[in-house]
ROTI-394775 format. One record per residue: residue in one letter; x, y, z of N, C-alpha, C in turn. Coordinates in steps of 0.2 Angstrom, whole numbers, plus 2048, in hexadecimal, padded with zeros to 3 digits. Layout:
N
aXYZXYZXYZ/...
//
This chain:
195
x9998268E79948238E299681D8DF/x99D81D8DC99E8168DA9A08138DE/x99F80A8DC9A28068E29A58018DE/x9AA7FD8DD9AF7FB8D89AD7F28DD/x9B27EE8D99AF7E88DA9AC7E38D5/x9AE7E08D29AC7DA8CD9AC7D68D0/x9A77D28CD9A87C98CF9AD7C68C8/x9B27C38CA9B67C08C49B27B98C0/x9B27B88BA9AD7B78B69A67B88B4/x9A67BD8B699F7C18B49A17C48AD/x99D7C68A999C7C88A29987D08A5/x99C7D48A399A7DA8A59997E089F/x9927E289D9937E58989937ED898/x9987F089C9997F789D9A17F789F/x9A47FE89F9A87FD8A29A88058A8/x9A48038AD9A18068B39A38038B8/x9A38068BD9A08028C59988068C9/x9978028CD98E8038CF9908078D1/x98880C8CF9898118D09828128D5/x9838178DC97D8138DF97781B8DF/x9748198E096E81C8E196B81D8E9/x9678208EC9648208F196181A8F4/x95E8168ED9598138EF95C80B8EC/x95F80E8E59618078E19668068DD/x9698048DB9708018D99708028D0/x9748078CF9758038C797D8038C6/x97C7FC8C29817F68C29827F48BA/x9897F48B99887F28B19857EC8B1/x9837EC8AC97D7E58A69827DF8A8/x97E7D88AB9857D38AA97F7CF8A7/x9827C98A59807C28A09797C08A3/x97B7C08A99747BE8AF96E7C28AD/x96E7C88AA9687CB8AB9647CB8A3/x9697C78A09657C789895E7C3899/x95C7BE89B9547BC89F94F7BF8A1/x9547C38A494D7CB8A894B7CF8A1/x9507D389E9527D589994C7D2892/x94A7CC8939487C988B9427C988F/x9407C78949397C68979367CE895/x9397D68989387DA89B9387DD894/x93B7DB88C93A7DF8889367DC884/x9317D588592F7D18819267D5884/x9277D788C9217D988F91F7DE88B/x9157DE8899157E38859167E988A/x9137E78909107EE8949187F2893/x91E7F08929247F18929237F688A/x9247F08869277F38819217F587E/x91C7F987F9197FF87B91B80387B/x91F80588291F80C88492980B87E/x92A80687C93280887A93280A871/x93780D86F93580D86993B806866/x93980186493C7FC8629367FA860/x9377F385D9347ED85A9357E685E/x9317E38609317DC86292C7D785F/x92C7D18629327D08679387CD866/x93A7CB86C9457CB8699447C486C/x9497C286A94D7BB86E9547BD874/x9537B88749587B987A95E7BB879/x9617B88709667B986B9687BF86A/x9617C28699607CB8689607CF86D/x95F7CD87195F7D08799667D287A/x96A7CB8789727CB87A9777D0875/x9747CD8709777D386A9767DC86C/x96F7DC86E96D7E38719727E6877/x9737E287B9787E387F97D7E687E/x97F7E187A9857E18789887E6873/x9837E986F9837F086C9827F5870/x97F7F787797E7FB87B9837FC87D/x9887F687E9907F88829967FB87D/x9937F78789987FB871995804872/x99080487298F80B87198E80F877/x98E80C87B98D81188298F80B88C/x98A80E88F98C80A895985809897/x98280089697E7FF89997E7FC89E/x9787FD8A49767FB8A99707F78AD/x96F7F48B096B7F18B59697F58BC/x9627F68BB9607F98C395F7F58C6/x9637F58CD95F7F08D195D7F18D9/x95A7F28DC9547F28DE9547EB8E6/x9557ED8EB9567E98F09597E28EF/x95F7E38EC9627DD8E79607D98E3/x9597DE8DD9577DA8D99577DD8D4/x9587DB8CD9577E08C79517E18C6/x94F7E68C59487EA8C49487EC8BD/x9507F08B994F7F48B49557F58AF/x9537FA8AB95B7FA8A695C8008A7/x9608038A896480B8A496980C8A2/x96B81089C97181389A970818898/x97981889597B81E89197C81C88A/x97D81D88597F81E87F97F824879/x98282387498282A87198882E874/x98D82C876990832878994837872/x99283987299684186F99C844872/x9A38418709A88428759A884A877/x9AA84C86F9AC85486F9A7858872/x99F85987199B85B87599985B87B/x99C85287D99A852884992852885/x98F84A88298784C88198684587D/x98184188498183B884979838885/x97983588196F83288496F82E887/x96A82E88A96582A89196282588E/x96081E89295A81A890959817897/x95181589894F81389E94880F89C/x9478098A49428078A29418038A9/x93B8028AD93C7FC8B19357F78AF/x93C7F28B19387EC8AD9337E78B3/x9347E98B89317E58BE92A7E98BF/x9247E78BF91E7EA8BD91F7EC8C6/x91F7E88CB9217EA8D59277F08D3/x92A7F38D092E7F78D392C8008D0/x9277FF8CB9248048C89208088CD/x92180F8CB91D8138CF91F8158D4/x9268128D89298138DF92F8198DF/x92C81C8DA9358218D993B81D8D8/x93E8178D49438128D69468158CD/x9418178C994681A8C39488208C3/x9448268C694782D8C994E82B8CB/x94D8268D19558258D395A8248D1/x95881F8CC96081B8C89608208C3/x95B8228C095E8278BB96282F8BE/x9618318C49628358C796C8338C9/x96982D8CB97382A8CB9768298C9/x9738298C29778278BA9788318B9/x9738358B797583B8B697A83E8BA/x97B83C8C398083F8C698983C8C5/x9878348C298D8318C098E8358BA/x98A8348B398C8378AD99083F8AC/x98D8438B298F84B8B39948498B7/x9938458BD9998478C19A28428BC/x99F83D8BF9A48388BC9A88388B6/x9A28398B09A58378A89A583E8A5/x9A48438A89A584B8A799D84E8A2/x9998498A099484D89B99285089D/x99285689898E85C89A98785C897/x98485989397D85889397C84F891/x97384D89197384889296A84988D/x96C84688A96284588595D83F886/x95884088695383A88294F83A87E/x94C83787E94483687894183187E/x93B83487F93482E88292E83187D/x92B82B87D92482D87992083287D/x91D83587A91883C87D91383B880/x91183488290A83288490D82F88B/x91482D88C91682789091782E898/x91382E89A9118338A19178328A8/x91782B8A891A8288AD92182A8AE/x92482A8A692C82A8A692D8308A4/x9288358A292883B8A19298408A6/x92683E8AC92483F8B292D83E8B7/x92D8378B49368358B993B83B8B4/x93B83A8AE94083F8AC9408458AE/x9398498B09378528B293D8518B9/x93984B8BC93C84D8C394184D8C6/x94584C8C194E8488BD95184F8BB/x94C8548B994F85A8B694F85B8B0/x94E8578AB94E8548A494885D8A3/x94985F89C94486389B942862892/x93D86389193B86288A93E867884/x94286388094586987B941869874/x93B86187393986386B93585C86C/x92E85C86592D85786792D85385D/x92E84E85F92F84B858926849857/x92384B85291E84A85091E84484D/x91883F84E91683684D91D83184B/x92083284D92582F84E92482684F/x91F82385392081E85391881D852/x91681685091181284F90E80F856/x90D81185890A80D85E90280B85D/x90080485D8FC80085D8F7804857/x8F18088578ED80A8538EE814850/x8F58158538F781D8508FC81D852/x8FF824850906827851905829857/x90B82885A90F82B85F914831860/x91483686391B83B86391F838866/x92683C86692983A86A92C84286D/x92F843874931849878938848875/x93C84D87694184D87694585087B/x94784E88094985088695084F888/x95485788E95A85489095B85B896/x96085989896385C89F96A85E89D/x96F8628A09748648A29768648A7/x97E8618A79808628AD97E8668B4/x98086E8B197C8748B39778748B4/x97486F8B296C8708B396986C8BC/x96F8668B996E8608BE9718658C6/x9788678C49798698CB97486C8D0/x9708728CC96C8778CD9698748D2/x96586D8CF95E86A8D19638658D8/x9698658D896A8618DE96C8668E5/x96E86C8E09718718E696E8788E4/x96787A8E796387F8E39678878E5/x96A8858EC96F88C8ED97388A8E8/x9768898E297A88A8DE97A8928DA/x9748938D99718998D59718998CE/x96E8928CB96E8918C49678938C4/
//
């Protein structure tokens, strides 16, 4: 699953190797994708569904980055040798063993193809297998269908829902509170397991 390899003077903002997917590649963040990144978090169609404030500058893009690496390992999806998206981990909880998710595709052509089931399903097989987590959390807004729908099929289950939690455009929004197990993941990859 992983495949090692740098290009020497790249700026690399994780300390991984690509992890692949069936369909798509996640790859730590490098300097080249803050552009995609500023375009993709400044779209609204993008960032309603996120809980932040915009829009960013490309300064703020880089500093976001660069805070996702201090606190976790972030990545780039990419997609017939194109980035399409972001994903990571952060939050790690060493003792617990219990890390959060975030996801997003920012290519409006890559949406709907199953291309985030994948990468996140790559990433939950690296985090369990590779980095030993035994569980993995999120928060998505309660209205956002499409990545509610990738997370179910990911194994993800609903543990609680934060009530109005964010301001979205003319009301409150909830947010899901959701995660997987290790135990939970292997089950859904090998159902003879007997979990």
């Amino acid at each position: 699953m992983l495949q090692g390899g740098r290009d020497r003077g790249v700026r690399y903002y994780c300390e991984a190797d690509v992890i692949r997917g069936s369909r798509t590649i996640v790859r730590p963040v490098e300097d080249r994708d803050f552009p995609l990144f500023h375009e993709w978090m400044n779209d609204p169609d993008i960032s309603w569904w996120m809980d932040y404030e915009g829009p960013f500058t490309l300064d703020e893009i880089e500093r976001d980055i660069e805070k996702a690496h201090e606190e976790g390992l972030p990545f780039t999806i990419e997609f017939e040798s194109k980035p399409i998206g972001r994903i990571g981990l952060n939050r790690f909880r060493q003792q617990s063993r219990v890390a959060s998710t975030y996801l997003f595709i920012g290519d409006p052509a890559a949406r709907g193809r199953g291309l985030a089931t994948d990468a996140m399903t790559a990433l939950l097989e690296f985090a369990f297998n590779d980095r030993r987590v035994r569980m993995i959390d999120l928060m998505v807004l309660a209205e956002n269908d499409a990545a509610i729908r990738t997370y179910k099929a990911c194994g993800f289950r609903e543990d609680g829902r934060l009530r109005e939690r964010s301001w979205k455009g003319d009301h409150w929004m909830d947010h899901l509170w959701m995660s997987i197990t290790a135990e939970e993941f292997s089950a859904l990859k090998d159902p003879s397991s007997g979990s």
